[in-house]
N, C-alpha and C positions, 0 to 999 in steps of 0.2 A: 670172697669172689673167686672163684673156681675158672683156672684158666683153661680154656680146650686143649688138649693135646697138640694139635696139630700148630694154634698160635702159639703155644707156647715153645715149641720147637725153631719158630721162626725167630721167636724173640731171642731165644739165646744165641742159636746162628748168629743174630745181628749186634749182641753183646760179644762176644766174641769173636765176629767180624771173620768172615770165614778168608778173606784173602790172604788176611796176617796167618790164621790157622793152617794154610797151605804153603805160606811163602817160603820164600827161602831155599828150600830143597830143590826147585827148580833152576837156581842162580847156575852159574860157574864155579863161585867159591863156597857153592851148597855143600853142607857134607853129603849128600849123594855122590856129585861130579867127585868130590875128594876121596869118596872111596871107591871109585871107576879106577881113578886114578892110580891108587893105592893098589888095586887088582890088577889093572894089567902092567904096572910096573914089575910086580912080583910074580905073576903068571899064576896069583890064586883066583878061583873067581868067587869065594867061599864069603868072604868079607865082603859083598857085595848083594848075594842072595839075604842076609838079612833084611835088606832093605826091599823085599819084596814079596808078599804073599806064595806059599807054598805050591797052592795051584800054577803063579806062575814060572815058576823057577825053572821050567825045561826053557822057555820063550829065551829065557837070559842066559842061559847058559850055551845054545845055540848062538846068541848074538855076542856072547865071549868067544866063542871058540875064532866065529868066522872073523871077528875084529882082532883077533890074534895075529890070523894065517893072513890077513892084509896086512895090517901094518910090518911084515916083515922083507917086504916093497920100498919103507922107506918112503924119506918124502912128503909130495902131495898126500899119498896114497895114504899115508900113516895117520896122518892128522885129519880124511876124510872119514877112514876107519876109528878111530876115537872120537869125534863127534857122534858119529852114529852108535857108536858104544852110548856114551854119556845120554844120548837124547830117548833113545830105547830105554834105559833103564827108570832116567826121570820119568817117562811118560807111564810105563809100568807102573812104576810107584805110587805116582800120583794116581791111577786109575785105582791102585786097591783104598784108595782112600775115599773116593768117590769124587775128586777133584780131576777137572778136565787140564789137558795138555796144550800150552799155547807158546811154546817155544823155548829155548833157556835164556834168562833174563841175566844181563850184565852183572859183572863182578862188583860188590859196594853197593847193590840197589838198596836203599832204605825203603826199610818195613815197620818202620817205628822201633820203640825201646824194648818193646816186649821178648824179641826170639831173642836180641843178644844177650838180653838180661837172664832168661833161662839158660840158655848156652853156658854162660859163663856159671851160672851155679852150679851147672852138672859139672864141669873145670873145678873150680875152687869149693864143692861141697857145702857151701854159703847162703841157703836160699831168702836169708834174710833180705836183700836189695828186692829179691824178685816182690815177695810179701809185701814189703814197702810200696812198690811202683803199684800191684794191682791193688790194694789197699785203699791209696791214696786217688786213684782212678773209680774205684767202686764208689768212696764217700762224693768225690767230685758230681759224679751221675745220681747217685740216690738224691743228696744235697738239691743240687739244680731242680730234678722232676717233684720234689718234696714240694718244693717252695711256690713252686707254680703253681701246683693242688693247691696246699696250702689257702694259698692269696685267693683262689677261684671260687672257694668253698663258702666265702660265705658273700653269694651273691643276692640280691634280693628275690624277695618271695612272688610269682610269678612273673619272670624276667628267664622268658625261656630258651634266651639266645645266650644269655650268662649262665643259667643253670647248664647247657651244653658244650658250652667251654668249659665247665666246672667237669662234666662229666669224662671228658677229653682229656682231662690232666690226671683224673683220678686214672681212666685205664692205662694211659701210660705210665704214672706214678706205680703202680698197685704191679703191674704184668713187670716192670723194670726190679721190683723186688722180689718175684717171684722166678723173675729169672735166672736174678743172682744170686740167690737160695738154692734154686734147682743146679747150678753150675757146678756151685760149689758142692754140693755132695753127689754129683755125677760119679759114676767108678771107674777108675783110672782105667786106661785103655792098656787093653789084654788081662785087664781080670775077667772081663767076659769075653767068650768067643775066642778065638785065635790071635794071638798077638802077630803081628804079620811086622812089628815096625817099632827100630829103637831108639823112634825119634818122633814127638810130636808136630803137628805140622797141620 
């Protein structure tokens, strides 16, 4: 069964859950904000364009300069001017990703196992945990939607409210393996097109 393009875009979207796929970089303790952080502590603003498509990079480097020449005010002023540093650059970021801007979300938000598990394999070179976790998350999902088809499949011979249950469990059975096929041999982002970001998200 041959899934459409366009549904089948939707379905990975929703296997990969696009909020987890965004999360995090917009926090406080995002490494975005940590590397705002890192730049205007150091007066670089160079460790900070990475994290934003190259078309935008005058937009940031403007909003460096001018949160510079503020926070040297002190004060209110300083921590006005570094908010607006940090929230410019999240929202930037987030735009080149095609994810919309809805404010920086508190320090410790949980987003599930998923981002810290990757975080820490880029840390400790380890990706075995991560393997494990989506592994065990993939079988869980194929499992469940299998068993349902499964069980629906052999319902009697014209009984065409069971044969449509039946047909119900197969597409999402069928498009849930098709999705996770296609995921998995997706090509890592920036080997096509511009890599704009050294950080999935």
């Amino acid at each position: 069964m041959r899934v459409p393009t366009t549904f089948r875009s939707f379905t990975l979207a929703a296997l990969l859950s696009p909020m987890a796929a965004f999360a995090h970089c917009d926090t406080w303790d995002g490494p975005v904000v940590k590397a705002a952080q890192a730049a205007l502590a150091s007066g670089e603003v160079a460790s900070v364009l990475i994290w934003v498509r190259k078309s935008d990079e005058t937009e940031i480097r403007q909003a460096f300069a001018r949160t510079r020449e503020v926070r040297k005010l002190g004060g209110e002023a300083q921590k006005v001017a570094d908010q607006f540093f940090f929230e410019t650059l999240v929202r930037v970021h987030r735009a080149g990703e095609g994810a919309p801007y809805t404010g920086l979300k508190p320090a410790g938000t949980d987003f599930g196992p998923a981002l810290p598990a990757g975080d820490r394999a880029l840390e400790t070179g380890d990706l075995k945990p991560v393997w494990k976790l989506l592994s065990d998350r993939a079988h869980e999902g194929l499992h469940a939607r299998f068993d349902v088809a499964r069980k629906a499949k052999d319902f009697p011979a014209g009984d065409v409210e069971a044969g449509r249950r039946f047909v119900a469990a197969y597409v999402t059975y069928i498009h849930y393996v098709e999705g996770l096929y296609g995921a998995a041999g997706a090509p890592a982002h920036g080997v096509e097109g511009e890599a704009h970001t050294a950080h999935a998200h």
